[in-house]
C-alpha positions as CSV (number, residue, x, y, z in Angstrom):
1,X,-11.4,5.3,6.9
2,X,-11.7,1.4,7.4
3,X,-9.2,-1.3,7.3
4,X,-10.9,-2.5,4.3
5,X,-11.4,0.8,2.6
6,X,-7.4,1.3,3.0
7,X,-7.1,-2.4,1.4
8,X,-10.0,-1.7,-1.5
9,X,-7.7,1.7,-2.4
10,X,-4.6,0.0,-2.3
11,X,-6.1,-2.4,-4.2
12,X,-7.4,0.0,-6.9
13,X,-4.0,1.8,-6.7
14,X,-2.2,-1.6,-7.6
15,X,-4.5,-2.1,-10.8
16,X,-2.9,0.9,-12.2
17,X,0.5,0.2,-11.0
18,X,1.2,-3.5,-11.1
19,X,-0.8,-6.9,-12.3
20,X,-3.9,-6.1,-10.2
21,X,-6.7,-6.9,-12.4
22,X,-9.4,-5.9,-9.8
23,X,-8.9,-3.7,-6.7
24,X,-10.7,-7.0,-4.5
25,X,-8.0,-9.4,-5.8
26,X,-5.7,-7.8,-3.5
27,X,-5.8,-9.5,0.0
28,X,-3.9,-8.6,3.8
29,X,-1.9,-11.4,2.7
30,X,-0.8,-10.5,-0.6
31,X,3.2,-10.0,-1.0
32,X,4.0,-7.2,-3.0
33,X,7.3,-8.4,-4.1
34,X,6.9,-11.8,-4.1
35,X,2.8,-12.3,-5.5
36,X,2.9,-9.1,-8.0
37,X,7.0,-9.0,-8.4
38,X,7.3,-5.5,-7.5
39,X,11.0,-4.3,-7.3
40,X,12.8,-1.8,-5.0
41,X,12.2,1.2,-7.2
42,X,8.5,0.2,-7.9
43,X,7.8,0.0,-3.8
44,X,9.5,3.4,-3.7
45,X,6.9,4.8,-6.4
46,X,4.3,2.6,-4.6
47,X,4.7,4.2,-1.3
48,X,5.0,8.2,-3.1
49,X,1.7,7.2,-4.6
50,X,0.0,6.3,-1.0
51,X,1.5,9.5,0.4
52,X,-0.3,11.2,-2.3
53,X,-3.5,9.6,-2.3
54,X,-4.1,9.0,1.6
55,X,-2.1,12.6,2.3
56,X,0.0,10.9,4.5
57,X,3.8,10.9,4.8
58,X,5.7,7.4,5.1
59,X,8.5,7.8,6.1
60,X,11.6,6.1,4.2
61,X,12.8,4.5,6.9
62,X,9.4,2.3,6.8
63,X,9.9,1.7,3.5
64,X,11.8,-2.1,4.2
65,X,9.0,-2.8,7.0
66,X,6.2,-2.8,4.3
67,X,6.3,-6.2,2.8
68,X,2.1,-7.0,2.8
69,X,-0.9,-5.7,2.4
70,X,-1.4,-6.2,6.0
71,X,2.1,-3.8,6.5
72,X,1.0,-1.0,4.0
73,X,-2.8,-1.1,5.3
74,X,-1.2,-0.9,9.1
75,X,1.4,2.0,8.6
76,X,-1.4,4.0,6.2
77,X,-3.7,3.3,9.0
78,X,-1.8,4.6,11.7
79,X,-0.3,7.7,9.9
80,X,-4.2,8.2,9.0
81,X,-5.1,8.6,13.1
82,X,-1.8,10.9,13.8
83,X,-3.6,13.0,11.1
84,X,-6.8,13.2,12.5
């Protein structure tokens, strides 16, 4: 899976979980707390829903590193390759 495939399905998760209208709104850049005012429990739920989806496992102690796009899209992407 791509960089920008991680991003798109990030993006489409977001569209059902936060004000995302459209999957390619969301860029590397985009703050999840700051740009779609996402609080501490809905980054928990966030991450639970990327575990799910990617079948990956972040661990919690991650969870304060992911702040981006660009943060989720790395961590997913390297939890991706220790899978393969």
């Amino acid at each position: 899976m791509t960089r920008q495939e991680i991003l798109y399905k990030i993006g489409e998760i977001l569209c059902d979980e936060a004000s995302l209208d459209t999957p390619e709104e969301l860029t590397m850049e985009t703050d999840f707390r700051k740009d779609l005012q996402l609080d501490s429990l809905e980054m928990i739920n966030l991450v639970t829903i990327f575990d799910e989806e990617f079948d990956i496992t972040v661990d919690d102690s991650r969870l304060t590193s992911i702040n981006t796009a660009k943060d989720a899209v790395d961590i997913i992407e390297e939890l991706l390759g220790e899978a393969e």
